[in-house]
C-alpha positions in Angstrom: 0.0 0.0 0.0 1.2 3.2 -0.1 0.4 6.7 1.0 0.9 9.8 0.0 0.5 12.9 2.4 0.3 16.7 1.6 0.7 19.5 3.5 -3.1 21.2 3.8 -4.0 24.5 4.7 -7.3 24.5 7.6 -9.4 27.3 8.1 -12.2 28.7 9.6 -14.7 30.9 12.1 -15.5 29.3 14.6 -18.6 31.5 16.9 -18.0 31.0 20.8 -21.8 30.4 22.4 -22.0 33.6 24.4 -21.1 33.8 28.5 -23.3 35.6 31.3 -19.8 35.8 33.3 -18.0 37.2 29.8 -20.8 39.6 28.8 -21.0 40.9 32.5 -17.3 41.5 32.8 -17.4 42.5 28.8 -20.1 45.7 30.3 -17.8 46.7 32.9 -14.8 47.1 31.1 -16.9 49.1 28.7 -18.4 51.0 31.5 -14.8 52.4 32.8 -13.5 52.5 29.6 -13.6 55.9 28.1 -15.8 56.5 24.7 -17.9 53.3 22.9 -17.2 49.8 23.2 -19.1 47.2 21.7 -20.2 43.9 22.8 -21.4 41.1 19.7 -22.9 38.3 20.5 -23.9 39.4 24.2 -25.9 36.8 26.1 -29.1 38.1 26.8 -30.1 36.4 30.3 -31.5 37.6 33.7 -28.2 38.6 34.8 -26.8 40.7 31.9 -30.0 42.7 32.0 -29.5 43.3 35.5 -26.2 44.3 35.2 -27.4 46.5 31.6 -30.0 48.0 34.1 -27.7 49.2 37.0 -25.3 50.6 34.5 -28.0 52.5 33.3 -28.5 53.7 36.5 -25.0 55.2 37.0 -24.6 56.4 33.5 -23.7 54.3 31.3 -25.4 54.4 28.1 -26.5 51.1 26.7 -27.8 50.7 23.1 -29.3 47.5 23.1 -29.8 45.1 19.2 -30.4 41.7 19.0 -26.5 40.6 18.1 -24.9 43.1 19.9 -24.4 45.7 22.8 -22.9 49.3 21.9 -22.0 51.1 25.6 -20.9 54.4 25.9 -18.8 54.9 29.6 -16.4 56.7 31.3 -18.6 58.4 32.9 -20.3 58.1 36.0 -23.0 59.8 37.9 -24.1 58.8 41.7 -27.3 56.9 41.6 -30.6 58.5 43.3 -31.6 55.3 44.3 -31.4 52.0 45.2 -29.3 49.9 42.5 -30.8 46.3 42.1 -28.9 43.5 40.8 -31.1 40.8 41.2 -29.8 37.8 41.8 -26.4 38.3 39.8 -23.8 37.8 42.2 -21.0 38.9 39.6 -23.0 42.2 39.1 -23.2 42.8 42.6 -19.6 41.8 42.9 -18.6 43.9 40.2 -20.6 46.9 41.8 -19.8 47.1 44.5 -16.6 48.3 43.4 -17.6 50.5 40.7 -19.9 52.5 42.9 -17.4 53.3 45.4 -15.5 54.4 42.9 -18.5 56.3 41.7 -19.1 58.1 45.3 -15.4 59.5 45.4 -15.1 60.7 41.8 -18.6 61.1 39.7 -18.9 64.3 37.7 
């Protein structure tokens, strides 16, 4: 028998299934981060909304399409109310931090 072997080119795209934990994380970068960001593919669960909504809160504007999330941050305002993250544990997490930040330097 014999065999003959070439040297073959492989390529592709290959589309990750979308994170809660990413796409949280993914919104708070953008939220500290100066100008627009943009998130594709965002998971749209529970948690990222909550997350979406206490951003909102604060300032951070969040244009919201089906395949992906365009978030305008840097800047923060303190919040005249109660910020509720349901039951997102990362978003709390995550917030915690951002609003003390938020406290000492808002504009």
């Amino acid at each position: 028998m014999k065999i003959l072997v070439h040297k073959s080119d492989i390529g592709g795209i290959i589309n990750a299934p979308s994170s809660k934990s990413y796409t949280i994380r993914a919104l708070m970068c953008a939220a500290l981060a100066k100008g627009y960001s943009e998130i594709k593919n965002p998971l749209h669960a529970d948690d990222t909304e909550a997350a979406s909504r206490v951003l909102n809160q604060i300032g951070v504007t969040i244009e919201s399409k089906s395949d992906r999330w365009k978030i305008k941050g840097g800047r923060f305002q303190v919040p005249t109310g109660d910020l509720y993250c349901g039951d997102s544990a990362a978003t709390l997490r995550f917030m915690s931090a951002v609003c003390a930040w938020c406290l000492e330097y808002a504009v």
